[in-house]
C-alpha positions as CSV (number, residue, x, y, z in Angstrom):
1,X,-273.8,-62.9,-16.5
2,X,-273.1,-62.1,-12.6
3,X,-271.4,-64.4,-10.5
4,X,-273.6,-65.8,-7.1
5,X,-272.1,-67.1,-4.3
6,X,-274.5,-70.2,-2.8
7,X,-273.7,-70.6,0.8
8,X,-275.0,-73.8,2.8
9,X,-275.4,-73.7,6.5
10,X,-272.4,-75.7,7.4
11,X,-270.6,-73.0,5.2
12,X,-272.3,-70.5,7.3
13,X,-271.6,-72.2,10.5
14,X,-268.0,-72.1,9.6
15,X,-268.2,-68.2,9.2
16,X,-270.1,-66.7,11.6
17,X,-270.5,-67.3,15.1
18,X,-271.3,-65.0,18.4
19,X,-268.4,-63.1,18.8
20,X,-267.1,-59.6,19.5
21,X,-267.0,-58.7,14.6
22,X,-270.8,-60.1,15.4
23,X,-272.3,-58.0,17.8
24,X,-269.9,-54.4,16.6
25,X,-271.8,-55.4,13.1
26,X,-275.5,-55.7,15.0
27,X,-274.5,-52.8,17.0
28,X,-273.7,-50.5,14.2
29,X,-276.9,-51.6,12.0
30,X,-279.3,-49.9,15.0
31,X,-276.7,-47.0,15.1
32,X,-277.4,-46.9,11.4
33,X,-281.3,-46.8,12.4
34,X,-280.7,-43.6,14.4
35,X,-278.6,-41.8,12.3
36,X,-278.8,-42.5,8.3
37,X,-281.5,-42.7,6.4
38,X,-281.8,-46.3,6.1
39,X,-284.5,-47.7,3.9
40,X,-286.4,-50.5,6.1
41,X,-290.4,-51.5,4.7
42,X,-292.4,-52.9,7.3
43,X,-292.3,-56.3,7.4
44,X,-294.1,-58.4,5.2
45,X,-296.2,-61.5,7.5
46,X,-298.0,-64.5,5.9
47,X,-300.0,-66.6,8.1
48,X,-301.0,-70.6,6.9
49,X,-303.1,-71.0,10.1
50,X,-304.1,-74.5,8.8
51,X,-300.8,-75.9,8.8
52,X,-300.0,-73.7,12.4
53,X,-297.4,-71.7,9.8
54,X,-296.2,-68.0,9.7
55,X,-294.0,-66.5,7.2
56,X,-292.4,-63.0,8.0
57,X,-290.1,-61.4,4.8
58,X,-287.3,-58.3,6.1
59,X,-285.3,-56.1,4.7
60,X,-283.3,-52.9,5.1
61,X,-280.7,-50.8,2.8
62,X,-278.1,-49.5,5.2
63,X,-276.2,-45.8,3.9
64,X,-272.6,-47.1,3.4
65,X,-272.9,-50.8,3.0
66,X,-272.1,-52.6,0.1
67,X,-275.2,-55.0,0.4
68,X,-278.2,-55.4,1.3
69,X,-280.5,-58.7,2.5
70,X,-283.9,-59.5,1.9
71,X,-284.9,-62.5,4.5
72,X,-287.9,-64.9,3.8
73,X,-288.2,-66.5,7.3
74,X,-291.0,-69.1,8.2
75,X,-292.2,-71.0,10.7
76,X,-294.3,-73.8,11.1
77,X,-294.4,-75.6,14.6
78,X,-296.3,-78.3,13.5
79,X,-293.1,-79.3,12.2
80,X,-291.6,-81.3,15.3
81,X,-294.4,-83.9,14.8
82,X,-293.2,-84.8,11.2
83,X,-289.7,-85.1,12.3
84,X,-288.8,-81.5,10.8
85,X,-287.4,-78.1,12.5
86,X,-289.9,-75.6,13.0
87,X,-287.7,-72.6,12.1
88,X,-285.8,-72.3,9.0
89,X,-285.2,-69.6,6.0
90,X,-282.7,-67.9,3.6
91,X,-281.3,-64.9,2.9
92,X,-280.8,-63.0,-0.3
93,X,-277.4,-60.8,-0.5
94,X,-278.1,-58.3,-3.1
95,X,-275.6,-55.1,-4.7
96,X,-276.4,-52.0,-3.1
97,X,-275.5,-50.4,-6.3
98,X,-276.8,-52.6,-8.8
99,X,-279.7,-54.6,-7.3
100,X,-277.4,-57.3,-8.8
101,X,-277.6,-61.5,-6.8
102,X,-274.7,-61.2,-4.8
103,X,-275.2,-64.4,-2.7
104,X,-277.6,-66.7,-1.2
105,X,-277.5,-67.6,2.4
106,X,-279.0,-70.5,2.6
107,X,-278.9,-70.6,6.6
108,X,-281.8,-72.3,8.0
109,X,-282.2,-69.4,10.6
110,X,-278.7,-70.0,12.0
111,X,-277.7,-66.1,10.7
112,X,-281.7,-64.5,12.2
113,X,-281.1,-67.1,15.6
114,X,-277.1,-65.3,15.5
115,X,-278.3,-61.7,14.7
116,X,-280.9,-62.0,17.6
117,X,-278.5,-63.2,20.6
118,X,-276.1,-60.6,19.7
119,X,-279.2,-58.1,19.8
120,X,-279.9,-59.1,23.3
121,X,-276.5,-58.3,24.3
122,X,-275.9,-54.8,22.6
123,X,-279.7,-54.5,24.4
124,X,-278.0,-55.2,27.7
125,X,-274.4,-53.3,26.8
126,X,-276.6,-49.9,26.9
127,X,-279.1,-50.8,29.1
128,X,-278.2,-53.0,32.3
129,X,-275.7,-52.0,35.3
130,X,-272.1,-52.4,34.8
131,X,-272.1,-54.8,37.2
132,X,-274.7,-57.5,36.7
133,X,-273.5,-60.8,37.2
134,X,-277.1,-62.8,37.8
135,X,-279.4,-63.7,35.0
136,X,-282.7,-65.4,34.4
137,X,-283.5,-67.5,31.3
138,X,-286.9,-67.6,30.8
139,X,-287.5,-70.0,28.0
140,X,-284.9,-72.8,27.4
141,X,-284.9,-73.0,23.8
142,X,-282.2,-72.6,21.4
143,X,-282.4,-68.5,21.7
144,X,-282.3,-68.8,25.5
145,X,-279.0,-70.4,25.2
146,X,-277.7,-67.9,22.6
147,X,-279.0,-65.5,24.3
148,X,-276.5,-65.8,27.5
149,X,-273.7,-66.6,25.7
150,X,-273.8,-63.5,24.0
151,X,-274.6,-61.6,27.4
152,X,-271.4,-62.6,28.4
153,X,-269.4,-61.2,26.0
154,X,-270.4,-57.3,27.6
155,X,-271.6,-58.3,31.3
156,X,-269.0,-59.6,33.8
157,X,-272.4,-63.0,34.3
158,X,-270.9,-65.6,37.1
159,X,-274.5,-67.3,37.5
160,X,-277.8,-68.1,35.6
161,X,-281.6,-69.4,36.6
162,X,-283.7,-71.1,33.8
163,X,-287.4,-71.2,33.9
164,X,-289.6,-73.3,30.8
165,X,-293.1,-74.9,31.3
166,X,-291.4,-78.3,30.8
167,X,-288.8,-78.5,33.8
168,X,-286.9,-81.7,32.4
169,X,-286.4,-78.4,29.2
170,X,-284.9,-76.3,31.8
171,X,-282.8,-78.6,33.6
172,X,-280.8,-80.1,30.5
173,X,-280.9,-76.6,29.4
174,X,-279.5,-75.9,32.5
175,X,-276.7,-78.3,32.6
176,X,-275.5,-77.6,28.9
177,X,-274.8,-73.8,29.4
178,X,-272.9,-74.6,33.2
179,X,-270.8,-77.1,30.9
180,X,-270.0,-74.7,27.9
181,X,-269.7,-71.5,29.8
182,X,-268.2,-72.8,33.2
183,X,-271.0,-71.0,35.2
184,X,-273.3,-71.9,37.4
185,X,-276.7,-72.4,35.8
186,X,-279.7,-73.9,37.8
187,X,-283.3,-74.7,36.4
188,X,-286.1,-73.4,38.9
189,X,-289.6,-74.6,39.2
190,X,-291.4,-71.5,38.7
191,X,-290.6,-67.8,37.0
192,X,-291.1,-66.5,41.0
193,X,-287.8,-68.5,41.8
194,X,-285.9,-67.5,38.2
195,X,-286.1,-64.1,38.6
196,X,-285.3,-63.9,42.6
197,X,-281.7,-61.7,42.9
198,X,-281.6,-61.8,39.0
199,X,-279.8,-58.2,37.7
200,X,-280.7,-59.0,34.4
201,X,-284.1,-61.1,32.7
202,X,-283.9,-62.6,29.0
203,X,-287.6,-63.5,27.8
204,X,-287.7,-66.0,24.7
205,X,-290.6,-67.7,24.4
206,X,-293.4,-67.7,22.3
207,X,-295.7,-67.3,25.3
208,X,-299.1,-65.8,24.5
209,X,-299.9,-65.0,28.1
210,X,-297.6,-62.2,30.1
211,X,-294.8,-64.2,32.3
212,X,-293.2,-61.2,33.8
213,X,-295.3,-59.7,35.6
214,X,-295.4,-55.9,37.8
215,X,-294.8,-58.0,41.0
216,X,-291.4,-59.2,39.8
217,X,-290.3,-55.7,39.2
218,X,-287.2,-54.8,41.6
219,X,-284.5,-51.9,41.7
220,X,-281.4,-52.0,39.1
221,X,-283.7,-54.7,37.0
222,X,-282.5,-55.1,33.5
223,X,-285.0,-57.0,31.0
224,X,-284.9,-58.3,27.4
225,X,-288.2,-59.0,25.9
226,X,-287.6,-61.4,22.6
227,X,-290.0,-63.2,22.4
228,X,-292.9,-60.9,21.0
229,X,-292.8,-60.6,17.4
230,X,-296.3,-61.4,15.9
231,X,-299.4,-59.7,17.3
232,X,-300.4,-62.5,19.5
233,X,-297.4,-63.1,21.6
234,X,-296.8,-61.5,24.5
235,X,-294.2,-62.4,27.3
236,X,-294.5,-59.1,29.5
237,X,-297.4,-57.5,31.8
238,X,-299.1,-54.8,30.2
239,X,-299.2,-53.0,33.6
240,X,-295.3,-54.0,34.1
241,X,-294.1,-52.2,31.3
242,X,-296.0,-49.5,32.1
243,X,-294.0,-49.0,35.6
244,X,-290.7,-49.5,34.0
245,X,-288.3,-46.4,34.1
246,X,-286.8,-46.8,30.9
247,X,-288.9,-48.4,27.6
248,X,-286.3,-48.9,24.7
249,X,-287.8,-50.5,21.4
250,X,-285.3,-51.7,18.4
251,X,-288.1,-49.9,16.2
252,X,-291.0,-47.9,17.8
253,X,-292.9,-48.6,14.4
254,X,-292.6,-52.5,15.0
255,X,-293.0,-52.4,18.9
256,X,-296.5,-50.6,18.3
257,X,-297.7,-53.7,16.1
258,X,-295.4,-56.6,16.8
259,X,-293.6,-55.8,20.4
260,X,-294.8,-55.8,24.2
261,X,-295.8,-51.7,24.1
262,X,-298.9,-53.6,21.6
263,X,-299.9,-54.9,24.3
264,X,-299.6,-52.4,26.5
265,X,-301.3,-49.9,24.5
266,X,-303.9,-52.3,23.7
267,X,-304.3,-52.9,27.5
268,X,-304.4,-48.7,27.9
269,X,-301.6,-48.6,30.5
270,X,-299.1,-46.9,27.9
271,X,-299.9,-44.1,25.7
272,X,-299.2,-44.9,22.0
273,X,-298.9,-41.1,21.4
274,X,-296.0,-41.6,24.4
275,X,-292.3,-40.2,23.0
276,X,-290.7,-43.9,22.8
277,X,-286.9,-44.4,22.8
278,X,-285.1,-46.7,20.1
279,X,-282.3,-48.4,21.0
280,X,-280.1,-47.1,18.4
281,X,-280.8,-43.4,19.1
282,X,-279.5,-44.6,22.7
283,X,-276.2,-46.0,21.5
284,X,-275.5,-43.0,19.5
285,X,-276.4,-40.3,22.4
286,X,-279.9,-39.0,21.0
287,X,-281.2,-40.6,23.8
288,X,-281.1,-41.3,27.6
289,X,-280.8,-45.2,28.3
290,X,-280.1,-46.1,31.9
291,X,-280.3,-42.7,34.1
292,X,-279.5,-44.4,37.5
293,X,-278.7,-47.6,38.9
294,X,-281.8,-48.3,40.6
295,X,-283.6,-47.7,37.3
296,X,-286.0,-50.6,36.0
297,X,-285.1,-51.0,31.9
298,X,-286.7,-52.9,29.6
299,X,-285.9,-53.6,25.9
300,X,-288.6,-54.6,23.6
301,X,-286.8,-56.3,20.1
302,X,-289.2,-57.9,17.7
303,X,-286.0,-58.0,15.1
304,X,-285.4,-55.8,12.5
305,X,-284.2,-55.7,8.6
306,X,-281.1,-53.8,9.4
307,X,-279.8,-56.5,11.5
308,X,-280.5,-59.3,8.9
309,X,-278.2,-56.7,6.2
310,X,-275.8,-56.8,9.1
311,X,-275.4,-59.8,9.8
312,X,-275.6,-61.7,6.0
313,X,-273.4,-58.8,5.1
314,X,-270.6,-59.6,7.1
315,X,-271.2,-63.1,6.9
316,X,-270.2,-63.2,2.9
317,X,-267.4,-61.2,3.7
318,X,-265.9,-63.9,5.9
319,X,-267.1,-66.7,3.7
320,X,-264.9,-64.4,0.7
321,X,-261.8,-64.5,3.6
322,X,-262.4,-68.4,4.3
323,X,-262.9,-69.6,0.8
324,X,-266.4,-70.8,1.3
325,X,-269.3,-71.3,-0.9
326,X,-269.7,-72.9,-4.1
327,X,-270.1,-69.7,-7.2
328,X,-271.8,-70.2,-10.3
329,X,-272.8,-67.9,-12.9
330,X,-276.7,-66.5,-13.3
């Protein structure tokens, strides 16, 4: 008999939540990618096309770490019509040592939606100027407003633009992030507009057309791709990524199938035989991130394993500190 510990999203919730323990424990998972030999499969997809559904499974065993998480993760966005979220999911917590249940994480996505924001900003703590203080949303989804919270944990950000195809999206979008973050956040009418004097660009849609394109390139430009992580997706230029200084992918493996370089390989504007950064080699010193400040950077994250372990790791150690979760015996 083994006890489990069953933990429901408002126990999650209660736990976890975008702070300075969550992004050190993303940070150190793609530190981990760089310099242990983690175990992380590729990640398993199911697509239910009829229903407009997609399931993707990850996992990763990180050297050191006394867990690890399998994630089961679908989508099906349909689901709005019938009243029902489009994103939801669990996460198993299992003994690194014994391959024994240690928890299940029944989250909804609230842990993947944590573990992605705090992504973007370890993305931007090794990539974007020191001194960035304008961003551009573009997408005003859930992620989008993660996604600059986050930011401003490790960039001094006084001021935000927000861009969606639905402009009543972007404005209340808009207003909620000037309310909760006491900057000024404006929605704009077109991406042109967004990204005009931005230092730094967030992308997190599930666009399957290129929004950022080679024209909105400019000097000391920092930009987060998110939103590409199926095959059909794509949120940057094929020929704009190819004219960035500095390519960074969370997994070079991944990008090539998943991420924007797909596209940009597919496209023939980037080499796939090209010798490709990863973000963790960057954060611990393999690698050259940002060279200068008038360099053009560009992270491509299509999410990995090792940040789910990460992230469900740490979460069951809080929920142990808090007294969450309801244990029974398996």
């Amino acid at each position: 008999m083994a006890d489990v510990t069953l933990l429901s999203e408002a126990d999650l919730r209660a736990c976890v939540a975008i702070d300075r323990e969550s992004l050190d424990a993303v940070e150190q998972a793609f530190r981990l990618l760089a310099t242990a030999p983690v175990a992380m499969p590729p990640i398993l997809r199911l697509d239910v096309p009829e229903h407009n559904g997609e399931v993707d499974v990850k996992t990763a065993y990180l050297p050191g770490l006394p867990r690890f998480a399998i994630k089961v993760s679908p989508g099906f966005f349909d689901n709005p019509k019938l009243g029902l979220p489009s994103l939801n999911g669990m996460m198993m917590l299992l003994s690194s040592r014994t391959g024994l249940l240690d928890a299940l994480l029944l989250d909804n996505g609230y842990l993947t939606a944590v573990r992605t924001a705090c992504a973007g900003a370890v993305a931007a703590k090794w990539l974007a100027r020191e001194e960035s203080r304008q961003v551009a949303l573009i997408g005003a989804g859930e992620q989008a407003r993660l996604q600059l919270k986050a930011l401003c944990l490790v960039r001094p950000i006084k001021g935000a633009s927000v861009w969606a195809r639905d402009l009543d999206k972007a404005r209340h979008c808009a207003q909620e992030l000037s309310a909760s973050l006491g900057i000024a956040v404006s929605a704009c009418a077109s991406i042109d507009e967004a990204l005009e004097g931005a230092d730094i660009a967030i992308t997190s849609t599930p666009s399957r057309e290129p929004l950022i394109q080679k024209k909105h390139l400019r000097p000391g430009l920092h930009i987060t791709a998110m939103g590409s992580d199926a095959e059909h997706k794509n949120e940057i230029a094929a020929d704009a990524l190819a004219a960035v200084d500095c390519y960074v992918a969370d997994r070079v493996s991944q990008t090539l199938v998943l991420g924007e370089l797909h596209h940009a390989v597919q496209a023939g504007n980037v080499s796939r035989d090209a010798d490709f950064a990863e973000l963790g080699q960057v954060i611990a010193g393999q690698r050259e991130g940002r060279r200068r400040a008038e360099d053009i950077t560009l992270c491509d994250l299509t999410g990995t394993g090792a940040q789910d372990t990460a992230i469900a790791g740490l979460a069951f150690q809080r929920a142990q500190r808090m007294g969450k979760g309801f244990r029974f015996s398996s």
